[in-house]
C-alpha positions, 0 to 999 in steps of 0.5 A, a space after each residue: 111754647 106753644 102745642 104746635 110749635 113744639 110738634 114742630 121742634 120734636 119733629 124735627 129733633 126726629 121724635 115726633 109727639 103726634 102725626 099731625 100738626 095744627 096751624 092757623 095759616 100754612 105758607 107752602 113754598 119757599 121762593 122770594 113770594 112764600 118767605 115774605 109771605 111768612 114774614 109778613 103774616 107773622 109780623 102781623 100776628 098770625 100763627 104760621 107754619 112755613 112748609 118747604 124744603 130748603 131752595 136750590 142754590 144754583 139759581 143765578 137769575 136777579 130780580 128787580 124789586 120795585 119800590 112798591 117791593 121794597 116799601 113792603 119789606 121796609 114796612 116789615 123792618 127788613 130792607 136794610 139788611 138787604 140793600 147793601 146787596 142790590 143795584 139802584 134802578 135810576 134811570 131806564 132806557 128803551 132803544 129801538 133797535 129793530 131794523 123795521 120800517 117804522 122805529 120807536 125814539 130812544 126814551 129814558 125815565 129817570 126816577 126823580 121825575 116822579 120823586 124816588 131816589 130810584 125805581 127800584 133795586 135789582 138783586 141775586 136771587 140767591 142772596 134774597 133767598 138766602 137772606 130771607 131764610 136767615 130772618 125766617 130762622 131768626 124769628 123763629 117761625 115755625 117750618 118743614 122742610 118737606 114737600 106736600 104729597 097730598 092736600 084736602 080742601 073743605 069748609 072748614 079747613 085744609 089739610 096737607 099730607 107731607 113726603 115725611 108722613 107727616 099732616 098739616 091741618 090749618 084754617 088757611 093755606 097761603 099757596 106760593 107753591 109754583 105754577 104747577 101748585 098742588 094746592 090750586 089743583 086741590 081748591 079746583 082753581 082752573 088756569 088759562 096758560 099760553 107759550 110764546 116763540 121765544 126763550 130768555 137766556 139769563 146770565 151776569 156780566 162784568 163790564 170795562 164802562 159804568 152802568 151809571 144806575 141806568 137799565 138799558 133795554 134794546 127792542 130787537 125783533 125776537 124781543 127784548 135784550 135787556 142790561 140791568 145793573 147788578 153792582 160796580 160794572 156788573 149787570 144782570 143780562 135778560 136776553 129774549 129771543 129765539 129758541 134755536 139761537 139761544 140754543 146755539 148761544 148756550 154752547 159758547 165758550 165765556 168769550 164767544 158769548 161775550 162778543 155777542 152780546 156786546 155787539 148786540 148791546 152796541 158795547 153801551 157798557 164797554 168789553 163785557 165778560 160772562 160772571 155767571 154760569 148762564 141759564 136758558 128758560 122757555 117764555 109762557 104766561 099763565 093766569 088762574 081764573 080765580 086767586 083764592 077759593 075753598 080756604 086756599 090763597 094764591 100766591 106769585 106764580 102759583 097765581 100767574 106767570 108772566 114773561 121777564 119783561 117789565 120787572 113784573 113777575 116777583 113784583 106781582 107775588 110781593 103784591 099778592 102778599 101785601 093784599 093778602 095781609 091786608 084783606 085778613 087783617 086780625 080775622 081769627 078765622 083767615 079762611 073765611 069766604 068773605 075774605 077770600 072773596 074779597 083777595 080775589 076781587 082786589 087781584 083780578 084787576 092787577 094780574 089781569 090789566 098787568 099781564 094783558 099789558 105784559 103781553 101786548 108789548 111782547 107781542 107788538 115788539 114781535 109784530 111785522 104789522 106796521 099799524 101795531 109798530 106805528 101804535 108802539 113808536 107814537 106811544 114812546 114818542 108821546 111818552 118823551 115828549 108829554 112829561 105828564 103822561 111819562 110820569 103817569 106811565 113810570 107809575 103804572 110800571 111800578 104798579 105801587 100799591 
């Protein structure tokens, strides 16, 4: 064993050889984003330290992996441990069902247009993590379970004071602590941020009718009302609305909320019932000015956030890792300028075009001005009816690296 890796294990059996510990690359965070990125740094040889304490298990969100996703954890040989857990995405549907002037067509993109078995895979947040924790133990990579209180950037190094006293010193650190990460504070990465009049309650549903595979998007006036299959009659539900009702819809009961919801859903999947505790979010967006700077690297929403629209959030983190593994390659110094420099070049464009796209969606979908609902129907009329420009769009929503 290695000198690091065994401060490590003394620390955690509570004798503690020495208060600081030296890595090559530190991973700080813990979500979907961080774990990967531990995953995938060691499997491509670096010496990695994961930092974070155990994750809540009271989330009850899904999330979509897109294939360009799941490629990236099959590349990594850890796929098919989570497959049997997820939902196929074959077919996804979009209704207008707006009662304005000007109304887009129904359009539905299936999949084997573009030669994939599906567009992706929609999983509990609980069980990615926790699947994830599992591998993280079973590989052995090293990890704190502890916050970072304190964290100094310079040419030559990192170093992160933990809550239990204990120092990191390492060449990089991979930061996926968040979007209010501590670690861009310390690389000086400055944010523009942004709010919308909206929220997003989340909640799982059971249902008396299949989903057949098929994601069923509504646009309503306040946003986007979104079905996303979980599992054997069972979606994930993304509702965007206003705050107030949504406030009012967090206060009732399981069976009110149901008829609600299949109303609003036009009872698409039949009598629906509530299978989770449901949970209420305020819609924001949030980009850095840079993703890398002064041996820092930006990772998921410590890097951007963006709306539940699209499947775009973890997706983007997925890719911030697959760029980053591959911009560092076997570099026996991981934070160097030039790499980093290089990071931030490929991820500006991606989380730039993405979220701009992200955010005029939203927005047109919000609009009263009938040329931008005009620009939003032709744009959808197109798509159904010019079979190369659809493919070309299931492709750009992918976002497939």
């Amino acid at each position: 064993m290695d000198r690091a890796a065994q401060v490590v294990g003394d620390a955690e059996r509570g004798s503690l050889v020495s208060p600081v510990i030296a890595r090559e690359i530190a991973v700080i965070g813990a979500g979907p984003a961080g774990l990967v990125a531990a995953l995938a740094l060691f499997r491509h040889g670096h010496d990695v330290l994961l930092i974070a304490p155990p994750a809540s298990p009271a989330d009850w969100r899904t999330s979509a992996l897109l294939s360009g996703s799941v490629a990236l954890l099959d590349t990594l040989g850890i796929w098919e441990r989570f497959k049997a857990r997820a939902a196929p995405l074959k077919r996804m549907r979009i209704v207008d069902a707006t009662r304005r002037l000007i109304r887009a067509p129904e359009v539905t993109f299936s999949a084997d247009e573009i030669g994939l078995d599906a567009f992706g895979y929609n999983i509990r947040n609980s069980d990615l993590v926790s699947g994830l924790d599992e591998l993280v133990a079973e590989l052995k990579i090293p990890r704190l379970d502890a916050l970072v209180d304190n964290a100094k950037v310079d040419a030559d190094g990192v170093s992160v004071t933990l809550s239990d006293g204990r120092t990191v010193q390492a060449k990089l650190a991979a930061a996926a602590d968040g979007r209010h990460s501590l670690m861009r504070e310390a690389a000086g990465i400055s944010v523009t941020e942004w709010r919308y009049p909206q929220a997003a309650l989340v909640v799982n549903l059971s249902h008396s009718l299949p989903h057949h595979d098929t994601s069923t998007e509504f646009h309503t006036e306040h946003g986007p009302f979104t079905l996303v299959p979980l599992g054997p009659n069972q979606s994930s539900l993304v509702w965007v609305g206003k705050p107030e009702e949504h406030q009012r819809r967090m206060t009732l009961s399981d069976d009110a909320l149901a008829v609600e919801v299949e109303d609003r859903s036009q009872s698409v999947l039949g009598t629906l019932s509530v299978a989770s505790p449901r949970q209420l979010f305020p819609l924001s967006g949030m980009t850095a000015r840079r993703f890398a700077a002064k041996r820092v690297a930006l990772i998921g929403e410590a890097g951007h956030v963006v709306p539940p629209i699209g499947a775009q959030g973890l997706n983007l983190g997925l890719r911030d890792v697959a760029a980053l593994v591959e911009t560092l390659d076997k570099a026996a110094d991981p934070g160097r300028s030039d790499l980093l420099e290089r990071y931030d070049r490929v991820r500006q464009f991606d989380v730039v075009s993405r979220t701009g796209a992200i955010d005029a969606l939203n927005r047109t979908v919000l609009s009263d001005f009938l040329p931008a609902q005009a620009a939003r129907g032709l744009g959808l009329f197109l798509m159904d009816h010019i079979p190369v420009l659809r493919r070309a769009a299931m492709r750009q929503g992918l976002g497939a690296r």
